[in-house]
C-alpha positions as CSV (number, residue, x, y, z in Angstrom):
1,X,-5.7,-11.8,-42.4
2,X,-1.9,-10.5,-42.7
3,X,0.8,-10.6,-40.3
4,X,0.2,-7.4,-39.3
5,X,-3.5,-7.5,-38.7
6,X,-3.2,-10.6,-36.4
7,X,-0.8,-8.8,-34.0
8,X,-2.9,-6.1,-34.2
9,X,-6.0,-8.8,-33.3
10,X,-3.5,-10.5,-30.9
11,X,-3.2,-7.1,-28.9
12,X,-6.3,-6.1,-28.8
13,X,-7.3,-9.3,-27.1
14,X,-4.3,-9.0,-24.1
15,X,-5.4,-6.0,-23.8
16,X,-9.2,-7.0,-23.1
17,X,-8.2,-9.5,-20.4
18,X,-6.0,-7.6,-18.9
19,X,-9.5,-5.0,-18.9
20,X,-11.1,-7.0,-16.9
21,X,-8.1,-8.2,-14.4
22,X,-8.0,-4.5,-13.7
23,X,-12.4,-3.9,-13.4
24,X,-12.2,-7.0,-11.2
25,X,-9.3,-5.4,-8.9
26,X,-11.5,-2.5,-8.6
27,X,-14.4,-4.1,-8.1
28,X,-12.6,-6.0,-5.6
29,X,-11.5,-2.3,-3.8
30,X,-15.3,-0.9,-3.5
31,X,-16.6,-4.0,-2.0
32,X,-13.7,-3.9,0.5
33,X,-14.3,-0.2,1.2
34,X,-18.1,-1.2,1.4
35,X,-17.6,-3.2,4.1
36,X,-15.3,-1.0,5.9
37,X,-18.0,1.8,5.8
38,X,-21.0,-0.8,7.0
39,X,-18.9,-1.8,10.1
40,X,-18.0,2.2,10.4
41,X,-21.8,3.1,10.3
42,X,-22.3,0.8,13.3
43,X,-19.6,1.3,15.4
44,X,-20.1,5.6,15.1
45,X,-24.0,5.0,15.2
46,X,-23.4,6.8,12.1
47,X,-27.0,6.0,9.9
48,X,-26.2,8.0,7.0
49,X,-23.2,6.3,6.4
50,X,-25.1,3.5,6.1
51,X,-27.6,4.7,4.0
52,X,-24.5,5.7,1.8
53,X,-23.3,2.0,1.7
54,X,-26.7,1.2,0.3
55,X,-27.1,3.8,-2.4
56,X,-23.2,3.1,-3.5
57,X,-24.3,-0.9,-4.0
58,X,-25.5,0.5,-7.5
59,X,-21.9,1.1,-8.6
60,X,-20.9,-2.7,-7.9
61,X,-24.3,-4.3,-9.2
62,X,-23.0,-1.4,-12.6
63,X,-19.6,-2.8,-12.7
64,X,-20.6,-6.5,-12.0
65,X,-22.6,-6.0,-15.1
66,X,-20.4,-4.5,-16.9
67,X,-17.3,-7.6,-16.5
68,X,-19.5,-10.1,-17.0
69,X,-21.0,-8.9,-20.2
70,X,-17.1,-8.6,-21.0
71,X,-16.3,-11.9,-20.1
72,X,-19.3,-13.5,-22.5
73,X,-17.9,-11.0,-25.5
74,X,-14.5,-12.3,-25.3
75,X,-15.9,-16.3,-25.5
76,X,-18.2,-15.3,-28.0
77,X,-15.8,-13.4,-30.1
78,X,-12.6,-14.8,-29.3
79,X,-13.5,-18.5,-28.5
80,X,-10.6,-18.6,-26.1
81,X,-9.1,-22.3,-25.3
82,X,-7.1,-23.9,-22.2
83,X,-5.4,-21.0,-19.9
84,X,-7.0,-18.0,-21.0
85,X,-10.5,-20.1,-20.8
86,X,-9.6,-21.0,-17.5
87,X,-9.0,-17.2,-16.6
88,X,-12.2,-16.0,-18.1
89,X,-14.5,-18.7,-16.7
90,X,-12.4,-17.6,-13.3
91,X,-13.1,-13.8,-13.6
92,X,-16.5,-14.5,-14.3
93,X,-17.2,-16.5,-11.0
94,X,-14.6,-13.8,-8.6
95,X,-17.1,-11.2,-10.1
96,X,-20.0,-12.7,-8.9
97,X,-18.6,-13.6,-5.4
98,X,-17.6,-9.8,-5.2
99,X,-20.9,-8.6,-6.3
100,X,-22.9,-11.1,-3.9
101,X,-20.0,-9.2,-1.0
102,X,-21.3,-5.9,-1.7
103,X,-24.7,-7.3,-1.4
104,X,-23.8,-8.3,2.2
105,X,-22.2,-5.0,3.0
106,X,-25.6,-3.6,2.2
107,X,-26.9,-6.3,4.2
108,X,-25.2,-5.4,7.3
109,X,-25.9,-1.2,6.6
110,X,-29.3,-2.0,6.7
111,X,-28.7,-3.8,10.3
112,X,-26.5,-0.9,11.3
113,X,-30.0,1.8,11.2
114,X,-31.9,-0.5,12.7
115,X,-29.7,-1.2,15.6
116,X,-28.7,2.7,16.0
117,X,-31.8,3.3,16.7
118,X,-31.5,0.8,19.9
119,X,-29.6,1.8,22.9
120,X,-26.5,0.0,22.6
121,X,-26.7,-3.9,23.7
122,X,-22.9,-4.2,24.4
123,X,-19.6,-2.7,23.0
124,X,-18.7,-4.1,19.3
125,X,-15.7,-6.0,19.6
126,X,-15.6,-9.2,17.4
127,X,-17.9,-8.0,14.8
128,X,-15.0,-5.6,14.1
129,X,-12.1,-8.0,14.2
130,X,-14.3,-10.2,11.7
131,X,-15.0,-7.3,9.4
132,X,-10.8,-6.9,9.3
133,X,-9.9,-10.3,8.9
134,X,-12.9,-10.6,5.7
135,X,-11.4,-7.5,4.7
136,X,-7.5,-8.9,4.7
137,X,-9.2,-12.3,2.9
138,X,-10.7,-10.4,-0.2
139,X,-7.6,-8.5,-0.3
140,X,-5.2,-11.6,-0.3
141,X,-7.7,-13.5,-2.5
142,X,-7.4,-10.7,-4.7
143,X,-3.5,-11.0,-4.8
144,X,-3.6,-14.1,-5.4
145,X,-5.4,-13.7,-8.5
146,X,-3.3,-10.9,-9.9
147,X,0.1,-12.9,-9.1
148,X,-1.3,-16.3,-9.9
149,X,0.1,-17.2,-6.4
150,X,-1.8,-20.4,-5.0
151,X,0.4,-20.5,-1.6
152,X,-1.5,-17.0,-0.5
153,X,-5.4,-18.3,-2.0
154,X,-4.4,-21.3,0.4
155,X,-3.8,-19.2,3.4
156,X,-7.0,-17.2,2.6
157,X,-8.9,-20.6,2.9
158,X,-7.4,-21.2,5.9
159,X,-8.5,-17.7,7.4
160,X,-11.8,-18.3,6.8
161,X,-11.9,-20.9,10.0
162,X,-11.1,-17.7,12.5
163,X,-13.8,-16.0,10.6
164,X,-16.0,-19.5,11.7
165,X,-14.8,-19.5,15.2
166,X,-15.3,-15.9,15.4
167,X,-19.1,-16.4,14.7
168,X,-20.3,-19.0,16.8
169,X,-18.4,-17.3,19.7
170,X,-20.7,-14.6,18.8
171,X,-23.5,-16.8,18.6
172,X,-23.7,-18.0,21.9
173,X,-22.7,-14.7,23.9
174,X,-25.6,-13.4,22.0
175,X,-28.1,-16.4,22.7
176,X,-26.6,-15.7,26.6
177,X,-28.3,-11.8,26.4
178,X,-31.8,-13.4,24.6
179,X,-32.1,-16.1,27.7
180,X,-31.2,-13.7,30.6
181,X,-33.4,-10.4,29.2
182,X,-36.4,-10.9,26.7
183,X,-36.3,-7.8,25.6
184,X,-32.8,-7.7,24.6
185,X,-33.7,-10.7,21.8
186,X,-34.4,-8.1,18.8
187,X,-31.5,-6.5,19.1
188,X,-29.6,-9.8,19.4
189,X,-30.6,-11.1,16.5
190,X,-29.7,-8.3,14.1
191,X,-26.5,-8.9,15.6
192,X,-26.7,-12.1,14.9
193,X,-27.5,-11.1,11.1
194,X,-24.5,-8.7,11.0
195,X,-22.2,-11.3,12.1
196,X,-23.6,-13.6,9.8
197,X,-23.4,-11.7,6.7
198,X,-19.2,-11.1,7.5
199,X,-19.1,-15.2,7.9
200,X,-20.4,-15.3,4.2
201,X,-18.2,-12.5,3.0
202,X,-15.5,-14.8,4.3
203,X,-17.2,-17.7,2.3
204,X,-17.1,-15.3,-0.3
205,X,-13.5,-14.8,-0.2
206,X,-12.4,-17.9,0.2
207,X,-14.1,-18.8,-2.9
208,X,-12.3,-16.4,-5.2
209,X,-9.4,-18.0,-3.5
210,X,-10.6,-21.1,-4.8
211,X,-11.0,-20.0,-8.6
212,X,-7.6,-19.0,-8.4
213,X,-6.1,-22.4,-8.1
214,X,-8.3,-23.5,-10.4
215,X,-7.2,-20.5,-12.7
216,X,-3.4,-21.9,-12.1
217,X,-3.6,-25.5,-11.9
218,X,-7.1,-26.3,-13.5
219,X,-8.0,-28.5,-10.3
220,X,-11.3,-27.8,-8.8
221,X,-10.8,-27.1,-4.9
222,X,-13.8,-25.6,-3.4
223,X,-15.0,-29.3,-1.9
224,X,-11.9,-29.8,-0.4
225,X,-10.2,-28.5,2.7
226,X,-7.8,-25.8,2.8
Protein backbone atom coordinates (compact mmCIF):
# COMPACT_ATOMS: atom_id res chain seq x y z
CA UNK A 1 0.00 0.00 0.00
CA UNK A 2 1.60 3.59 -0.87
CA UNK A 3 1.72 6.58 1.16
CA UNK A 4 -1.00 7.95 -0.37
CA UNK A 5 -3.39 5.09 -0.18
CA UNK A 6 -2.99 4.77 3.59
CA UNK A 7 -4.09 8.36 4.24
CA UNK A 8 -6.60 7.74 2.01
CA UNK A 9 -7.36 4.31 4.28
CA UNK A 10 -6.54 6.49 7.34
CA UNK A 11 -9.47 8.96 6.42
CA UNK A 12 -11.88 6.83 5.56
CA UNK A 13 -11.72 5.22 8.91
CA UNK A 14 -11.97 8.86 11.03
CA UNK A 15 -14.47 9.39 9.08
CA UNK A 16 -16.55 6.11 9.94
CA UNK A 17 -16.23 6.72 13.65
CA UNK A 18 -16.93 9.94 13.60
CA UNK A 19 -20.33 8.23 11.47
CA UNK A 20 -21.34 6.70 14.16
CA UNK A 21 -20.54 9.51 17.03
CA UNK A 22 -22.96 11.52 14.89
CA UNK A 23 -25.95 8.24 14.33
CA UNK A 24 -25.50 7.78 18.08
CA UNK A 25 -26.19 11.69 18.79
CA UNK A 26 -29.17 11.23 16.81
CA UNK A 27 -30.27 8.33 18.04
CA UNK A 28 -29.80 9.87 21.28
CA UNK A 29 -32.26 13.12 20.08
CA UNK A 30 -35.40 10.69 18.94
CA UNK A 31 -35.27 8.75 22.14
CA UNK A 32 -35.32 12.04 24.02
CA UNK A 33 -38.07 13.49 21.82
CA UNK A 34 -39.81 9.99 22.39
CA UNK A 35 -40.04 10.45 25.81
CA UNK A 36 -41.07 13.97 25.65
CA UNK A 37 -44.14 12.94 23.38
CA UNK A 38 -45.10 9.73 25.79
CA UNK A 39 -45.26 12.12 28.87
CA UNK A 40 -47.13 14.74 26.37
CA UNK A 41 -49.76 11.99 25.38
CA UNK A 42 -50.65 11.59 29.05
CA UNK A 43 -50.62 14.81 30.41
CA UNK A 44 -53.08 16.15 27.13
CA UNK A 45 -55.02 12.74 27.23
CA UNK A 46 -53.75 12.90 23.87
CA UNK A 47 -53.98 8.81 22.61
CA UNK A 48 -52.90 9.40 19.21
CA UNK A 49 -49.88 10.91 20.26
CA UNK A 50 -49.21 7.98 21.88
CA UNK A 51 -49.99 5.67 19.37
CA UNK A 52 -47.46 7.89 17.26
CA UNK A 53 -44.62 7.21 19.93
CA UNK A 54 -45.26 3.55 19.24
CA UNK A 55 -45.28 3.48 15.52
CA UNK A 56 -42.08 5.96 15.51
CA UNK A 57 -40.14 3.09 17.90
CA UNK A 58 -39.40 1.48 14.38
CA UNK A 59 -37.04 4.40 13.46
CA UNK A 60 -34.76 3.74 16.64
CA UNK A 61 -35.06 -0.19 16.60
CA UNK A 62 -33.81 0.87 12.25
CA UNK A 63 -31.08 3.05 13.42
CA UNK A 64 -30.06 0.83 16.51
CA UNK A 65 -29.47 -1.69 13.80
CA UNK A 66 -27.96 0.19 11.65
CA UNK A 67 -24.81 1.45 14.42
CA UNK A 68 -24.32 -1.62 15.65
CA UNK A 69 -23.89 -3.43 12.38
CA UNK A 70 -21.38 -0.42 11.86
CA UNK A 71 -19.61 -0.92 14.98
CA UNK A 72 -18.98 -4.93 14.12
CA UNK A 73 -17.68 -3.75 10.38
CA UNK A 74 -15.16 -1.45 11.69
CA UNK A 75 -13.67 -4.37 14.26
CA UNK A 76 -13.95 -6.82 11.63
CA UNK A 77 -12.32 -4.68 8.97
CA UNK A 78 -10.25 -2.36 10.83
CA UNK A 79 -9.23 -4.48 13.90
CA UNK A 80 -9.03 -1.26 15.87
CA UNK A 81 -6.66 -1.45 19.16
CA UNK A 82 -6.53 0.58 22.61
CA UNK A 83 -8.63 4.07 22.35
CA UNK A 84 -10.50 3.72 19.39
CA UNK A 85 -11.43 0.00 20.66
CA UNK A 86 -12.44 1.47 23.67
CA UNK A 87 -14.72 3.99 21.77
CA UNK A 88 -16.30 1.32 19.52
CA UNK A 89 -16.91 -1.27 22.29
CA UNK A 90 -18.54 2.14 24.09
CA UNK A 91 -20.82 3.22 21.10
CA UNK A 92 -21.87 -0.17 20.84
CA UNK A 93 -23.20 -0.48 24.53
CA UNK A 94 -24.77 3.69 24.52
CA UNK A 95 -26.63 2.32 21.43
CA UNK A 96 -28.18 -0.39 23.15
CA UNK A 97 -29.05 1.61 26.25
CA UNK A 98 -30.68 4.26 23.82
CA UNK A 99 -32.53 1.63 22.00
CA UNK A 100 -33.81 -0.30 25.26
CA UNK A 101 -35.01 3.96 26.24
CA UNK A 102 -37.10 4.19 23.25
CA UNK A 103 -38.41 0.86 24.20
CA UNK A 104 -39.54 2.38 27.52
CA UNK A 105 -40.99 5.45 25.94
CA UNK A 106 -43.21 3.04 24.04
CA UNK A 107 -43.64 1.45 27.31
CA UNK A 108 -45.14 4.30 29.00
CA UNK A 109 -47.38 5.40 25.44
CA UNK A 110 -48.93 2.22 25.81
CA UNK A 111 -49.78 3.20 29.65
CA UNK A 112 -50.83 6.66 28.47
CA UNK A 113 -54.16 4.98 26.29
CA UNK A 114 -54.87 2.93 28.80
CA UNK A 115 -55.09 5.43 31.49
CA UNK A 116 -56.88 8.16 29.05
CA UNK A 117 -59.39 6.10 28.97
CA UNK A 118 -59.80 6.37 32.91
CA UNK A 119 -61.21 9.38 34.49
CA UNK A 120 -58.25 11.00 35.82
CA UNK A 121 -56.89 9.55 39.37
CA UNK A 122 -54.99 12.77 40.30
CA UNK A 123 -53.12 15.64 38.63
CA UNK A 124 -49.59 14.46 37.04
CA UNK A 125 -46.95 16.21 38.83
CA UNK A 126 -43.87 14.08 39.50
CA UNK A 127 -44.13 11.82 36.66
CA UNK A 128 -43.43 15.02 34.71
CA UNK A 129 -40.55 16.35 36.75
CA UNK A 130 -39.09 12.68 36.30
CA UNK A 131 -39.61 12.62 32.60
CA UNK A 132 -37.41 16.22 32.53
CA UNK A 133 -34.78 15.29 34.78
CA UNK A 134 -34.33 11.52 32.44
CA UNK A 135 -34.63 13.80 29.74
CA UNK A 136 -31.59 16.40 31.00
CA UNK A 137 -29.55 12.83 32.00
CA UNK A 138 -29.53 11.35 28.37
CA UNK A 139 -28.80 14.75 27.21
CA UNK A 140 -25.72 15.36 29.58
CA UNK A 141 -24.79 11.62 29.16
CA UNK A 142 -24.77 12.38 25.67
CA UNK A 143 -22.37 15.41 26.12
CA UNK A 144 -20.33 13.78 27.92
CA UNK A 145 -19.65 11.33 25.30
CA UNK A 146 -19.14 13.88 22.53
CA UNK A 147 -16.63 16.08 24.76
CA UNK A 148 -15.07 13.07 26.50
CA UNK A 149 -15.87 15.08 29.66
CA UNK A 150 -16.08 12.53 32.78
CA UNK A 151 -16.88 15.45 35.38
CA UNK A 152 -20.60 15.89 33.57
CA UNK A 153 -21.12 11.58 33.10
CA UNK A 154 -20.35 11.90 36.96
CA UNK A 155 -23.02 14.39 37.67
CA UNK A 156 -25.43 12.42 35.39
CA UNK A 157 -24.87 9.38 37.92
CA UNK A 158 -25.51 11.40 40.51
CA UNK A 159 -29.00 12.61 38.98
CA UNK A 160 -30.13 9.43 38.75
CA UNK A 161 -30.72 9.31 42.81
CA UNK A 162 -33.54 12.29 42.39
CA UNK A 163 -34.92 10.12 39.70
CA UNK A 164 -34.85 7.09 42.72
CA UNK A 165 -36.37 9.39 45.27
CA UNK A 166 -38.78 10.61 42.87
CA UNK A 167 -40.15 7.08 42.42
CA UNK A 168 -40.69 5.64 45.58
CA UNK A 169 -42.32 8.96 46.63
CA UNK A 170 -44.61 8.03 43.91
CA UNK A 171 -44.82 4.60 45.14
CA UNK A 172 -46.26 5.10 48.20
CA UNK A 173 -48.77 8.07 47.35
CA UNK A 174 -49.95 5.53 44.92
CA UNK A 175 -50.14 2.48 47.38
CA UNK A 176 -52.14 5.40 49.68
CA UNK A 177 -55.07 5.59 46.68
CA UNK A 178 -55.02 1.36 46.24
CA UNK A 179 -55.60 1.06 50.32
CA UNK A 180 -58.24 3.89 50.77
CA UNK A 181 -60.48 3.01 47.28
CA UNK A 182 -60.37 -0.54 45.59
CA UNK A 183 -61.30 0.60 42.64
CA UNK A 184 -58.74 3.12 42.13
CA UNK A 185 -55.92 0.04 42.16
CA UNK A 186 -55.84 -0.40 38.24
CA UNK A 187 -55.28 2.77 37.53
CA UNK A 188 -52.61 3.03 40.22
CA UNK A 189 -50.66 0.54 39.00
CA UNK A 190 -50.26 1.76 35.43
CA UNK A 191 -49.03 4.60 37.14
CA UNK A 192 -46.90 2.72 38.90
CA UNK A 193 -45.55 1.20 35.45
CA UNK A 194 -45.17 4.71 33.90
CA UNK A 195 -43.11 5.90 36.75
CA UNK A 196 -41.21 2.90 36.62
CA UNK A 197 -40.25 2.75 33.12
CA UNK A 198 -38.73 6.79 33.62
CA UNK A 199 -36.60 5.21 36.73
CA UNK A 200 -35.06 2.75 34.11
CA UNK A 201 -34.64 5.38 31.44
CA UNK A 202 -32.63 7.10 34.25
CA UNK A 203 -30.70 3.67 34.78
CA UNK A 204 -30.41 3.90 31.19
CA UNK A 205 -28.74 7.09 31.22
CA UNK A 206 -26.62 6.72 33.77
CA UNK A 207 -25.21 3.89 32.13
CA UNK A 208 -24.10 5.67 28.93
CA UNK A 209 -22.64 7.92 31.48
CA UNK A 210 -20.80 5.08 32.70
CA UNK A 211 -19.26 3.90 29.23
CA UNK A 212 -18.00 7.22 28.89
CA UNK A 213 -15.46 7.03 31.63
CA UNK A 214 -14.72 3.88 30.58
CA UNK A 215 -14.29 5.36 26.97
CA UNK A 216 -11.80 8.03 28.70
CA UNK A 217 -10.09 6.36 31.30
CA UNK A 218 -10.57 2.62 30.44
CA UNK A 219 -11.86 1.95 34.16
CA UNK A 220 -14.96 0.12 34.53
CA UNK A 221 -17.54 2.17 36.87
CA UNK A 222 -20.98 0.90 36.61
CA UNK A 223 -20.46 -1.17 40.14
CA UNK A 224 -19.38 1.66 41.77
CA UNK A 225 -21.13 4.75 43.23
CA UNK A 226 -21.27 7.91 41.56
Amino acid sequence: MTKEERKHTSARYDQELAEIKEKLIYLGALTEKAIEKSIQSLLGRDSDLARAVITEDNQIDLLDVEIEEKCIRLLALRQPAARDLRFITTAIKINGHLERIGDMAANIAEKAILLNEMPQLKPYIDIPRMAEIARGMIRNSLDAFVQEDIDVANKVRIEDEKIDQLNDQIFRELLTFMLEDPRKIHASLLIMQVSKSLERISDHAEGIADMVIYMVTGKIVRHEAP
